[in-house]
C-alpha positions in Angstrom: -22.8 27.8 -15.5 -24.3 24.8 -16.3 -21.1 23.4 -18.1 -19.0 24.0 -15.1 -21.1 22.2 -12.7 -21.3 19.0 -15.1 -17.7 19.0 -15.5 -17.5 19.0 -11.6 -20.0 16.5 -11.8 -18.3 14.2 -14.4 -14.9 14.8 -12.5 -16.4 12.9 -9.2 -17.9 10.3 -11.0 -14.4 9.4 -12.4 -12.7 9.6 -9.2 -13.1 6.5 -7.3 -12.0 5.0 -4.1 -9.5 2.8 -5.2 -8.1 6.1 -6.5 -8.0 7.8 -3.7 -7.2 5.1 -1.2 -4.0 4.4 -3.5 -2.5 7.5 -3.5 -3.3 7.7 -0.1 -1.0 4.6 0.2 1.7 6.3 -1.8 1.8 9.2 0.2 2.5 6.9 2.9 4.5 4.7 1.9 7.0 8.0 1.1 6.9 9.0 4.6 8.1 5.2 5.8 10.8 5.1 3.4 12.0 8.1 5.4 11.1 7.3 8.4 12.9 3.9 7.8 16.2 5.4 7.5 16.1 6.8 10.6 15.3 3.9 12.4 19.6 3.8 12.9 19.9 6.8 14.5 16.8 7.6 16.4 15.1 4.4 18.1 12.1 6.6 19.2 10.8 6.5 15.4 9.8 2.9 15.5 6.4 3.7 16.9 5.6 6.7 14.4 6.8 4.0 11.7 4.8 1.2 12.9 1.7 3.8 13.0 2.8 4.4 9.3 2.9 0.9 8.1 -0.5 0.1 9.7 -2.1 2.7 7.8 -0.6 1.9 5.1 -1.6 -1.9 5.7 -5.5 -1.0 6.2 -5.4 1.1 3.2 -4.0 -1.8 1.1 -6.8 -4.3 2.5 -9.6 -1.6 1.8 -8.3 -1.5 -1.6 -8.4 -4.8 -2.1 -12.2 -4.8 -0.5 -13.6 -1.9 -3.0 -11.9 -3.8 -6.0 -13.9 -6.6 -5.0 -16.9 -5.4 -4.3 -19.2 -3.9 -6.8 -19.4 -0.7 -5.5 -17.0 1.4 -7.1 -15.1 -0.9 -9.9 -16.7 -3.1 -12.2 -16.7 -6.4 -11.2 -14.8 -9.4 -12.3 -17.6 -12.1 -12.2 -17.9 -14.9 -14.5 -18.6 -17.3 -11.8 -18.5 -18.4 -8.2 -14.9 -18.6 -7.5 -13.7 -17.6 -11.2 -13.7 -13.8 -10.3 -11.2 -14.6 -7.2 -9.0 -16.5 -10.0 -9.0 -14.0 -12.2 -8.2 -11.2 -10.9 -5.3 -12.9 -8.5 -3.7 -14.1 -11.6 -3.4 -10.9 -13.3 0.2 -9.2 -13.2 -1.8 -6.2 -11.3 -3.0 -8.2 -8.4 -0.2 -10.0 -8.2 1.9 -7.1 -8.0 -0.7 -5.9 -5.5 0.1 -8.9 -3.0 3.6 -8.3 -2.5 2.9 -5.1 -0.3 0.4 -6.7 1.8 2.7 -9.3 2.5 6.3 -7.5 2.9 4.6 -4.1 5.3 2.9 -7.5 7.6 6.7 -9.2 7.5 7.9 -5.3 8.5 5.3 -5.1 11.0 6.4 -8.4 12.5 10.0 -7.1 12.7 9.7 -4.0 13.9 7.3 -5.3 16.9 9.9 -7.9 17.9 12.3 -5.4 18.3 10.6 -2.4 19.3 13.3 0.3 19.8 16.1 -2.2 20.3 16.1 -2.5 16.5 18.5 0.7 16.9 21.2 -1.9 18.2 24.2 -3.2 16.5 23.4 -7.0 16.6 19.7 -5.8 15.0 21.3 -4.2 11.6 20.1 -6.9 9.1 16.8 -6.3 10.5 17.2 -2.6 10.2 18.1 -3.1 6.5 15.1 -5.7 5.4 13.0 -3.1 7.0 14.4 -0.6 4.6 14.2 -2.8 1.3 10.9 -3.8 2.6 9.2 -0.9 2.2 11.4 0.6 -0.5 10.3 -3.3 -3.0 6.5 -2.3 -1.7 7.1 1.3 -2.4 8.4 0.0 -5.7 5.8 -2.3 -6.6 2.8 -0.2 -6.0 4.4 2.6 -8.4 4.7 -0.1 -11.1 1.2 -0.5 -10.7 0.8 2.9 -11.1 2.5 3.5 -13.9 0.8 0.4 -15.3 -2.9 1.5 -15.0 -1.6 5.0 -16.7 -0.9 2.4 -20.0 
């Protein structure tokens, strides 16, 4: 009995919230790849998809926050401003900046058109909202599949 529990116990301990708030990204980002390609045919989606992406978006800055904090990673201080260096100029955190930065460019498109993205003349927009999310859905499973390494 007393195994069990401190495997339980162990278990939480290893899970963090990066780790949770992550997958909880990628779950999303899976429904907005979907809901993206329907954008074409059904105009009402746009809201439901902006919903998306700005869940998506909070989840991606509360990532960043617990990385930088010390409450659930270890931290990356060797100085004042030498942490914020450091772990910007990794490959991870680079990686990690392209999806905050394509889902606000997606946001900003699909609030300038609103429904009327659905419209012939608005197809290129229809399609970077596509690869948008697909390049961010992309990046964040390289990242994945990096921290597995």
């Amino acid at each position: 009995m007393t195994s069990v529990l401190a495997q339980q116990v162990s278990l939480l301990q290893a899970i963090s919230p990066g780790i949770i708030l992550f997958t909880a990204t990628l779950v999303l980002f899976a429904s907005a790849i979907t809901l993206s390609f329907l954008i074409g045919s059904k105009p009402s989606v746009v809201k439901p998809l902006t919903g998306v992406l700005m869940i998506i978006l909070f989840l991606l800055l509360g990532t960043v926050a617990i990385e930088f904090s010390n409450a659930a990673t270890p931290s990356y201080t060797f100085g004042e401003f030498a942490s914020l260096s450091e772990a910007l100029s990794t490959h991870r955190w680079l990686l990690f900046q392209l999806p905050i930065l394509l889902v606000l460019t997606t946001l900003m498109i699909l609030n300038v058109y609103g429904e009327k993205i659905a419209d012939r003349n608005a197809t290129a927009y229809r399609v970077a909202v596509t690869i948008s999310i697909a390049i961010s859905f992309a990046a964040l499973l390289s990242i994945a599949f990096e921290s597995m390494i």
